[in-house]
C-alpha positions in Angstrom: 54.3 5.2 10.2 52.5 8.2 10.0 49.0 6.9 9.0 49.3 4.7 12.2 50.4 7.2 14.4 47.5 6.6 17.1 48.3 3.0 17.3 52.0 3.5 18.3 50.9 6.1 20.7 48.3 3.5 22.1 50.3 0.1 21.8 54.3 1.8 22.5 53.5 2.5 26.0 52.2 -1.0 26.7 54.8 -3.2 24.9 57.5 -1.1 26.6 56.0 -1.7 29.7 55.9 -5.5 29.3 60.0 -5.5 28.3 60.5 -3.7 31.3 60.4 -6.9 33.4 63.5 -7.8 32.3 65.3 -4.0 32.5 68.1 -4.5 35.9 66.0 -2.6 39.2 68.9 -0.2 38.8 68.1 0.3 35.1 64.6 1.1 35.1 64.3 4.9 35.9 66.5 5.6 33.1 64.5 3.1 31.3 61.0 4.8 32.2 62.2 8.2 31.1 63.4 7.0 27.3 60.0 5.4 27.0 57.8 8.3 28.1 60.5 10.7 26.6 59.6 8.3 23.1 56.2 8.5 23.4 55.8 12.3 24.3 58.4 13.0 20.9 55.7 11.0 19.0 52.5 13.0 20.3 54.7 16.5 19.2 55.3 14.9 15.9 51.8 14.2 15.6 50.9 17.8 16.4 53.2 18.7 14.0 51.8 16.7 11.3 48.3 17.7 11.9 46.0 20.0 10.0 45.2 23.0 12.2 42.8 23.8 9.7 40.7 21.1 9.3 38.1 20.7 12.3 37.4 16.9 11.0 38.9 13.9 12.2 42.2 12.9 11.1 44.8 10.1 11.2 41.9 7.7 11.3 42.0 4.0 12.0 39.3 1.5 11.1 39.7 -2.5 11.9 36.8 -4.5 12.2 36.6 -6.5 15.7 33.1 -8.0 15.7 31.8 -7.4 12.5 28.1 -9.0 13.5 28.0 -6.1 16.1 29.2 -3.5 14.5 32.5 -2.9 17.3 35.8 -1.9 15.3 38.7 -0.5 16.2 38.4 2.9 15.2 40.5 6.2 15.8 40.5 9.2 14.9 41.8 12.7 16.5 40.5 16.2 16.4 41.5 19.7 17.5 39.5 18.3 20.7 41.7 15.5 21.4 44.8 16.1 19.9 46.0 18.5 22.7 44.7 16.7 25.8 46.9 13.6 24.2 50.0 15.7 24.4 48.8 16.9 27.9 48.7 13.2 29.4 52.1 12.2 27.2 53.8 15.5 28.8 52.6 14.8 32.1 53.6 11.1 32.7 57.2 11.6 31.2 57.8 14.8 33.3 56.1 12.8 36.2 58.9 9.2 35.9 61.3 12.1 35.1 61.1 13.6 38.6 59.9 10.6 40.7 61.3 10.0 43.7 59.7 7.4 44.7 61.7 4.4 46.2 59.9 1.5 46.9 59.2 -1.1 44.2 60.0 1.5 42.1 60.1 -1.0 38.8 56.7 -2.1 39.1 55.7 1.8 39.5 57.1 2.5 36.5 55.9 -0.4 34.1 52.1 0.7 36.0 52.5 4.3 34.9 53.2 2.8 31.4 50.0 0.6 30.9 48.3 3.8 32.5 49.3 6.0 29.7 48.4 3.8 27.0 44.5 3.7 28.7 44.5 7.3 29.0 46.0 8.1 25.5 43.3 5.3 23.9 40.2 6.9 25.7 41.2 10.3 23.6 41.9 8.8 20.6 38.5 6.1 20.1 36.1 6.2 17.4 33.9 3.3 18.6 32.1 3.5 22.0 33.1 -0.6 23.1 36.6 0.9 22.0 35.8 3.9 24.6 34.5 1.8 27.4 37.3 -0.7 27.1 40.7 1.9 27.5 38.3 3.7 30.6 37.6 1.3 32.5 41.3 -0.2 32.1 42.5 3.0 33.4 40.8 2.3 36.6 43.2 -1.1 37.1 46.6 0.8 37.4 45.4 3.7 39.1 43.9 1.5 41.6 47.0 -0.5 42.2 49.3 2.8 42.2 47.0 4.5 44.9 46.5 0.6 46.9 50.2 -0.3 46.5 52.4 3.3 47.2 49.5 5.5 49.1 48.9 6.4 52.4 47.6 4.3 55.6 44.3 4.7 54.3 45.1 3.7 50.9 43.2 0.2 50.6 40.0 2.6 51.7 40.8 5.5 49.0 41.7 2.9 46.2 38.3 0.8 46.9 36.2 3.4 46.9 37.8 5.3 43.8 37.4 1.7 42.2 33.6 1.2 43.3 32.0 4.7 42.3 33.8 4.9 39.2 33.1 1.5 38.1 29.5 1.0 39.1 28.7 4.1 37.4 30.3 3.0 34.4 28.2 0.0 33.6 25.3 2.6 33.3 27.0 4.3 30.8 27.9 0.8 28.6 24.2 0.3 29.1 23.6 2.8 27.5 26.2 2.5 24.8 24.3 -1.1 24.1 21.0 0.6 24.1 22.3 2.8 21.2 23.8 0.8 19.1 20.5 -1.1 19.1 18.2 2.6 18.0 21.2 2.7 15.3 20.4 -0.9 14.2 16.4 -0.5 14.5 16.9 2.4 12.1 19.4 1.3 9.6 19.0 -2.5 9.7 22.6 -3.1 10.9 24.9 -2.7 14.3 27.4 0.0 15.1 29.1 1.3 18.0 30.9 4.2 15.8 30.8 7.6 17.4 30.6 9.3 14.6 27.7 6.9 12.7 25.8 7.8 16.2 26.4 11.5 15.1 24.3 10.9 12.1 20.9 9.6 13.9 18.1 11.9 14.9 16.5 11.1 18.5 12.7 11.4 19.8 13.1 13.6 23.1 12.2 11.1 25.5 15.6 8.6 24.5 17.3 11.0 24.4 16.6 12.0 28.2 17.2 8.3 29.2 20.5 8.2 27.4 21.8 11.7 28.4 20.9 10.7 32.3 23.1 7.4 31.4 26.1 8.8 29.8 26.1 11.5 32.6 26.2 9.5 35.8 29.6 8.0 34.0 30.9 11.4 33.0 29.8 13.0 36.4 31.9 10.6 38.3 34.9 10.8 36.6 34.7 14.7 37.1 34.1 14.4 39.4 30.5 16.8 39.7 28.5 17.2 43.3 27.0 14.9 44.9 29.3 12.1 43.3 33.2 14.0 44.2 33.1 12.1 47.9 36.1 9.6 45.9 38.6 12.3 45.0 39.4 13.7 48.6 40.3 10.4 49.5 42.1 9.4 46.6 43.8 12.4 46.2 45.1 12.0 50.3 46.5 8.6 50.1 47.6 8.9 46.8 51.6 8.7 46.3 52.7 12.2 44.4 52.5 10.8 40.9 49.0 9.3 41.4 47.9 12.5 42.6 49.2 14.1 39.5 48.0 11.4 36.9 44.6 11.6 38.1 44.3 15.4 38.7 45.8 16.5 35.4 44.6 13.6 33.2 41.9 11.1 34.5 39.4 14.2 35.8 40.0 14.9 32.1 38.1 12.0 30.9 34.6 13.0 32.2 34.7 16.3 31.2 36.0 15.1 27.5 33.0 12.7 27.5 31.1 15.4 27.9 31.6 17.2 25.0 32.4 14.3 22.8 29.5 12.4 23.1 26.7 14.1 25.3 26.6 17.2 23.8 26.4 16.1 20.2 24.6 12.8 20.4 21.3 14.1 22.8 21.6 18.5 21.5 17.8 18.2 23.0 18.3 16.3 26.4 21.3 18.6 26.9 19.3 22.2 26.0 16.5 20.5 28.1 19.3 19.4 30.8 21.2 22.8 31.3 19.5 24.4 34.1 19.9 21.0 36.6 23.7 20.2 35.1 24.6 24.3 35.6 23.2 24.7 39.1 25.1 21.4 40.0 28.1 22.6 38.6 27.2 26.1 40.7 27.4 24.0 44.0 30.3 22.5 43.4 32.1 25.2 42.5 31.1 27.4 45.4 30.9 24.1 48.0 34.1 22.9 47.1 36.0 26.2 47.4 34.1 26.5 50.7 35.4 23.1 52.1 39.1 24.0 50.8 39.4 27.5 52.6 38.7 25.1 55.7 41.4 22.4 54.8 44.2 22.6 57.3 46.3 19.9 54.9 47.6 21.6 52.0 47.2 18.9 49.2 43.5 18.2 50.7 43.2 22.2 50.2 44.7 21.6 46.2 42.1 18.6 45.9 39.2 20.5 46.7 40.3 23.4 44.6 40.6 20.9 41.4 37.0 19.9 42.2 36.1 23.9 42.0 38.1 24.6 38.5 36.2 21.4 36.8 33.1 23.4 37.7 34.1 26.0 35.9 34.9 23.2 32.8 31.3 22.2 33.2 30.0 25.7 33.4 31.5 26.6 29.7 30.8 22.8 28.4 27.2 23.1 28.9 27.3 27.1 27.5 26.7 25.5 23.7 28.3 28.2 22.1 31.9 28.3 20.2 33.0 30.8 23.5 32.1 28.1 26.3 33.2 24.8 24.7 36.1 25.9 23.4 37.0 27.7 26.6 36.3 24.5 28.9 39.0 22.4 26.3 41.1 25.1 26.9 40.8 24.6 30.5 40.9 21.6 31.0 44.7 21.5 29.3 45.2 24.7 31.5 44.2 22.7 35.1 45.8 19.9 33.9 49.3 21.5 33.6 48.7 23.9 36.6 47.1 21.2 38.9 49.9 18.6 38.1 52.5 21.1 39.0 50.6 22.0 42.5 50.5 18.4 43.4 54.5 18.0 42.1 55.3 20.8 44.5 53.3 19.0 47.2 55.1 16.1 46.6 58.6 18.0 47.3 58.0 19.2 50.7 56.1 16.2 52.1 59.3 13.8 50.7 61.7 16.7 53.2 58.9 16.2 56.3 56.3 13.6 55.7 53.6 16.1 56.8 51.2 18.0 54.9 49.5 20.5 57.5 49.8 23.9 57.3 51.0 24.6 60.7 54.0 22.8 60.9 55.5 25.4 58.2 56.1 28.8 57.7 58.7 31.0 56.5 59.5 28.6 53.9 60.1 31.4 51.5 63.4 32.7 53.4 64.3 29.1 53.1 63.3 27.5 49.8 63.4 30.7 48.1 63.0 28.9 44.3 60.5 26.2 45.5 58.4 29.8 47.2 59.2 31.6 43.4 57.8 28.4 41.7 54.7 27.5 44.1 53.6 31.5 43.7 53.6 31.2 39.8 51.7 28.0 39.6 49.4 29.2 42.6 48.6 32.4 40.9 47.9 30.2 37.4 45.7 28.4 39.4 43.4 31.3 40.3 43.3 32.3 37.1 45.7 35.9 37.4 46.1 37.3 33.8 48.6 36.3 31.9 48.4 32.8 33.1 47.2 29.4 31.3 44.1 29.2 33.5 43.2 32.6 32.7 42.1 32.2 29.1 39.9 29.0 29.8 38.3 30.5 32.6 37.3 34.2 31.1 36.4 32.3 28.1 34.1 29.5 29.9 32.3 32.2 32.1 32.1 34.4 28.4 30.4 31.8 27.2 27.7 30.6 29.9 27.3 34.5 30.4 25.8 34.6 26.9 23.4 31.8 28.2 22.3 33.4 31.5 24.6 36.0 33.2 23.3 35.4 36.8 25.3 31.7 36.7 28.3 33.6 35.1 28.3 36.1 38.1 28.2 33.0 40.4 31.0 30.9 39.0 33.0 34.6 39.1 32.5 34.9 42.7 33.7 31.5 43.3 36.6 32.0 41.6 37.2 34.9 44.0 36.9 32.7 46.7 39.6 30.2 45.4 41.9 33.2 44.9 41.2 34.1 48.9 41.9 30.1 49.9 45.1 29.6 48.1 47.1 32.9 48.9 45.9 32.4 52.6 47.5 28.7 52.0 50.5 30.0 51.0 50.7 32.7 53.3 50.4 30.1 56.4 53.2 28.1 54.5 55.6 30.6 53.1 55.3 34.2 54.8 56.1 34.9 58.3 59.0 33.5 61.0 60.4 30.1 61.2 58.7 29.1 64.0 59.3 25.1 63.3 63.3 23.9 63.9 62.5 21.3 61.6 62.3 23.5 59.0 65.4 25.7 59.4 68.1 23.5 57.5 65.3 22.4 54.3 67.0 21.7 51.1 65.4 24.1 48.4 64.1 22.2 45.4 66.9 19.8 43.8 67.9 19.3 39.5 65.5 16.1 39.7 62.8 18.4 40.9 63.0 21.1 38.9 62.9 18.7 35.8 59.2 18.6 36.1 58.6 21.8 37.6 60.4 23.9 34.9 58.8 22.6 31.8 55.0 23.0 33.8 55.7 26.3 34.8 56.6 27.9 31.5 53.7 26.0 29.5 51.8 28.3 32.1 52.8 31.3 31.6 53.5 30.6 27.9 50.5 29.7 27.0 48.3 32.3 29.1 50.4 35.1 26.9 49.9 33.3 23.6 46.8 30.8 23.8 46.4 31.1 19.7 48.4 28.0 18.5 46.0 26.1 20.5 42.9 27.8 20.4 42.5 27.8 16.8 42.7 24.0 16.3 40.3 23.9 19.4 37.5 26.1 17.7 37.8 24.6 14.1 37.2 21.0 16.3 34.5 22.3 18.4 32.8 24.2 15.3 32.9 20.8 12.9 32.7 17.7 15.7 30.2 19.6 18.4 28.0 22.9 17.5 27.5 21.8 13.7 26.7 18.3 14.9 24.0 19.7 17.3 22.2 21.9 14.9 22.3 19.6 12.4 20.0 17.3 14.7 18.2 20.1 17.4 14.8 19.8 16.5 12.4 20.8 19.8 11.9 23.6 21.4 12.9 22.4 25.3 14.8 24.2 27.6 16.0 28.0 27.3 15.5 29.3 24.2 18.5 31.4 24.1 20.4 28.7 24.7 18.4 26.7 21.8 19.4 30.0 19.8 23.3 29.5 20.8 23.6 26.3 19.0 22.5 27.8 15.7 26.3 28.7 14.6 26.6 30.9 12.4 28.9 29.3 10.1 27.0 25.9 10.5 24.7 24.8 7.2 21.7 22.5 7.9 22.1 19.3 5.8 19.5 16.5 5.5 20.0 13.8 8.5 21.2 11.0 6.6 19.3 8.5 9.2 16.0 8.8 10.3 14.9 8.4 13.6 14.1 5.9 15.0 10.5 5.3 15.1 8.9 5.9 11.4 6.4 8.5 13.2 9.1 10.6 14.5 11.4 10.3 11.0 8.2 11.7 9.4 7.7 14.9 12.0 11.3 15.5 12.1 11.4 16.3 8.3 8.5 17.7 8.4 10.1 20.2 10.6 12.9 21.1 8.7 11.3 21.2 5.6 11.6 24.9 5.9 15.6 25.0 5.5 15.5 23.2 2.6 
């Protein structure tokens, strides 16, 4: 069982999902919570089986598919991906565990299945068809989830979430097919394997072509200024467990394409790239906090402020040191557990008075005096107070792009001071001060269904912001062997900043001999002309 661990993880979901046509309507909560209970069990088990130790790839899968191409079905996980599979398993079973939902509330639940078994295959894939196939099937049930429980603008949100994502996509398989076709010019045969890619040294000017690719697929799923225009609206018409799905888990897929193909398959493009990806990621940190402080709807002012955090992600991805990448992983599982919780807790008052504006609360804390304890903790994560899960990936992203250039590091601290200033004036206008509302005088505080996904999310917060070790260790080991080796193995010009040329050369890394040349003969000849100096 154990050596196919990533295919039950992938496949259980689904084939659950499938039988749950014929679970009885009455049945199928219960029914919802084994399965995701199951498959959450399984991804612990596979943490605990895992080699903390090794930075490699392990578990791995390989099944041909199309031979004559060179597409298998190949898996593999890493200290990258292990923990942001747990993440997405965690977050849909404590998400069907406190649903509350009521309409069609079978064919929500089988959706949220299928949805976890395309999020837990993009983290898990080997081979880039294998990629492209689980992400843009990710797209289907989200679409539908948003389309069929949202808000009155829901056809609009789900459209456009469908049209900016996809679109961009097909740039990015475009690129996927153009190399696999450099892979077969150099080595006579097809492959869409990530980690063959790994192996094969590009001239500068592909590389820019296939960075820009990859990018506009990553940078919408981010979502990164100018392309975040989707999430406001999906995020606003979103039922509660959309919103949480695709704040905690499907933002994660851009940023995780980031560092698990960009950055190691085009080290030169992304040196060269750092300046234009880092200011963008400036802007949208400090616009989108902007734009929040001015939200009067509360889960509009949580939207924006997920937009600002994956800035942050960006910030320490495109660092290129062990500090900044290892940090922006870490964050990405800290925003992911403190954003889902936000949206959760969003999702309990608008159920009690189906509005979301600030002004029609206040004194909520004299009221709901847990749900006010709980939306402070998670609030406070969220701008990143010490001691908190969100802490530890921040001070370690801006670490690392401080090393870089400390003027962008100084930026991306500001804006974080800015978030802080947004949020406790949110939940000021919600919580502090006199009940001025009648409505709100005879609120029910949170209920046992409620707490059953607020509990668990708050104390992975403050749990791991005091001890972040057991998963930062796994994290560096993965980012050390699968990213900064990768890219110093294959750096070979002098573009960009050269201190952040100098950041890739680990220290622990060891320059071996490319196995596969480049691909033009003139370029395989300067390249190891180059290096002959290591040797």
């Amino acid at each position: 069982m154990i050596e196919h661990i990533l295919s039950i993880l992938i496949f259980f979901p689904l084939v659950a999902g499938v039988l749950g046509f014929m679970v009885n309507k009455d049945s199928i909560r219960a029914y919802g919570i084994a399965v995701s209970g199951i498959e959450f069990a399984l991804s612990l088990l596979l943490w605990y089986v895992f080699d903390t130790a090794n930075g490699g790839f392990q578990f791995t899968e390989l099944m041909p598919l199309i031979p004559a191409f060179g597409i298998n079905y190949q898996l593999g996980i890493d200290g990258i991906s292990l923990f942001i599979v747990i993440m997405s398993t965690l977050i849909t079973f404590l998400g069907i565990l406190s649903l509350t939902e009521k309409r069609d509330i079978k064919n929500l639940i089988i959706t949220l299945l299928a949805l976890e078994m395309t999020m837990v295959g993009v983290f898990v894939s080997l081979d880039a068809i294998l990629f492209y196939v689980f992400w843009e099937l990710s797209l289907v049930p989200m679409l539908y989830i948003i389309g069929a429980w949202g808000g009155p603008k829901r056809i609009y949100a789900s459209v456009k979430f469908f049209l900016y994502t996809f679109t961009c996509s097909l740039v990015m398989l475009v690129g996927m097919i153009f190399m696999a076709y450099l892979y077969q010019q150099a080595t006579g045969q097809w492959s869409f394997s990530i980690t063959e890619w790994y192996r094969v040294v590009l001239p500068m000017n592909l590389q820019m072509w296939l960075f820009a690719a990859f990018f506009l697929g990553f940078a919408i799923k981010v979502p990164m200024f100018p392309f975040h225009t989707w999430l406001p609206y999906a995020h606003g018409q979103a039922p509660t467990i959309g919103s949480v799905i695709l704040a905690a888990v499907l933002l994660k897929m851009g940023t995780y394409g980031f560092v698990r193909l960009s950055l190691p398959l085009f080290p030169d493009a992304t040196v060269w790239f750092i300046p234009v990806v880092v200011t963008l990621a400036l802007i949208m940190i400090v616009y989108t906090a902007m734009v929040a402080n001015a939200q009067k709807d509360i889960k509009q002012v949580i939207a924006y402020s997920s937009v600002s955090h994956m800035g942050v992600i960006i910030l320490g991805t495109f660092a290129l040191n062990i500090e900044g990448i290892s940090g922006s992983v870490f964050l990405m599982l800290g925003h992911g557990i403190v954003s889902g919780a936000l949206f959760l807790l969003v999702g309990v008052i608008y159920d009690r008075r189906h509005t979301k504006i600030m002004t029609e609360f206040g004194g909520l804390a004299s009221i709901m005096p847990a749900y006010a304890t709980i939306f402070g903790i998670m609030m406070m994560a969220s701008v990143g107070l010490p001691l908190t899960i969100n802490f530890v990936g921040e001070f370690l992203s801006l670490m690392g792009i401080f090393k870089v250039a400390p003027m962008y590091a100084l930026v991306g601290g500001l804006a974080i001071i800015v978030g802080a200033i947004y949020m406790l004036s949110a939940f000021k206008k919600v919580f502090f001060g006199n009940v001025t509302n009648p409505e709100n005088e005879k609120l029910k505080d949170v209920n046992r269904t409620e707490l059953y996904g607020l509990i668990p999310l708050t104390i992975i917060a403050i749990w791991l912001g005091i001890y972040p070790k057991p998963i930062l260790d796994p994290i560096d080991a993965a980012v050390r062997e699968n990213v900064l080796n990768i890219m110093y193995q294959k750096i070979q010009t002098d573009m960009g900043t050269e201190a952040a040329r100098e950041l890739i050369t680990d220290p622990y890394a060891k320059k071996p001999e490319i196995v596969i040349p480049a691909p033009t003969k003139k370029h395989a000849t300067q390249s190891h002309k180059s290096e002959g100096g290591h040797h």
